[in-house]
C-alpha positions, 0 to 999 in steps of 0.5 A: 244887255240891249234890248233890240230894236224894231223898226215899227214902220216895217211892223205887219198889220195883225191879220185879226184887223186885216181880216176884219176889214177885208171880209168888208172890202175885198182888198185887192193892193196893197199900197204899203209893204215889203215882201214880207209883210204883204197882205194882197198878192199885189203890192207896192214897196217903198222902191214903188213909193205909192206916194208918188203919181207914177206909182198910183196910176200903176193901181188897177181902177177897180182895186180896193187899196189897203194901206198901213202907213208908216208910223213915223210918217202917216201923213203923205198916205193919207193923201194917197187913201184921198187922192185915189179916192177921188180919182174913181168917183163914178164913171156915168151921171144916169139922169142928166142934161149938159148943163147940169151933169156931175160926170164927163159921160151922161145920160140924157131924157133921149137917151133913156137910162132904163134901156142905155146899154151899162156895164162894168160901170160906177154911176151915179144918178139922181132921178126925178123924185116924183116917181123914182120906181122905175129907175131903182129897178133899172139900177136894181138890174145893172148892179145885179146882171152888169156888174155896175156900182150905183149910187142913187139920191133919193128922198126919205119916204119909206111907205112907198113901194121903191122903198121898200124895194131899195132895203130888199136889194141896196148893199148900202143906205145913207141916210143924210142929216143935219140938215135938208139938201137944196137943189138949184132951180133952173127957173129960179136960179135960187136954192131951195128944199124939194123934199123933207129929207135925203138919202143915198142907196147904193148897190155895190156888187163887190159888197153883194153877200156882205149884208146891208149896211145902214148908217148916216152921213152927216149934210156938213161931211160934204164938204163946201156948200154952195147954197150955204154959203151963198145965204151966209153972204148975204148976211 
């Protein structure tokens, strides 16, 4: 007697897993599935081929994508989970001057962050370290009343009262190790330490009544660093 075969590449995600990770993120596509076997009410069928960039750009922007790759074939859909990754980084740098923004839209001293009009916005902001106070309760009121995702970079100094108020209202902390961040001085045009340690607090409204998560993230997980490498020729 032969023993049927399966195609393990049409095999469904177990909802046990799904449902573990869904209660996380809130899927909202599914980039790899038949009729069948699809888990959102929107997905995408190897007809669609979601490798393919007409067929990313058809993902709404604010979707949580969830992808079960083949088996045979993983590695085109890891390319995809990175590639729409990268293509919803943050909308909106909150503190920023034109030579220095990491977003095509900033906001300048003169516009002033704590009264610009945001909404439905990912942003992301570093503000001046010496008192952060009230950008985190600006930040604080976009995530909860406008629907913004924002993602702040702060240093570590958990006896203050913005921290505290960070571990009250932050979907998320990271704390950064391995290492301290280096900012580049516009005095000096050399990189150097400004605190003792980083970290980024996130507020996310998708993640509202999920809990807060914390965790670390290692200084070498993002990626080349220019300071880094600058010191390593020089030797």
């Amino acid at each position: 007697m032969t023993e049927q075969q399966f195609d393990k590449n049409t095999y469904r995600t177990p909802e046990y897993i799904f449902n573990a990770m869904n209660r996380r993120f809130l899927f909202d596509v599914d980039a790899c599935a038949s009729k069948d076997n699809a888990l959102c009410n929107i997905y995408f069928t190897a007809d669609g081929d979601i490798t393919k960039k007409e067929t990313q750009d058809k993902v709404p922007l604010e979707s949580r994508v969830w992808i079960n790759s083949p088996y045979s074939n993983p590695m085109p859909f890891v390319q995809v989970a990175i590639d729409l990754m990268r293509e919803r980084d943050c909308t909106v740098d909150g503190a920023a001057l034109p030579h220095n923004a990491k977003c095509g839209r900033y906001i300048t001293p003169e516009m002033d962050f704590l009264t610009y009009p945001l909404e439905n916005e990912r942003i992301f902001i570093n503000p001046p370290f010496s008192n952060p106070l009230s950008f985190i309760k600006r930040a604080v009121e976009l995530y909860e009343n406008h629907n913004c995702l924002v993602v702040m970079l702060l240093p570590v100094d958990i006896s203050t009262e913005w921290f505290s108020l960070i571990t009250q209202k932050a979907t998320e902390i990271r704390f950064i190790v391995g290492g301290r961040i280096k900012f580049l001085s516009p005095e000096t045009g050399k990189w150097t330490d400004v605190c003792r340690g980083n970290h980024l607090a996130i507020f996310n409204p998708r993640h509202r009544n999920m809990g807060q998560i914390i965790r670390n993230i290692h200084i070498d997980d993002f990626g080349a660093l220019e300071w880094r490498a600058n010191s390593r020729k020089k030797r």
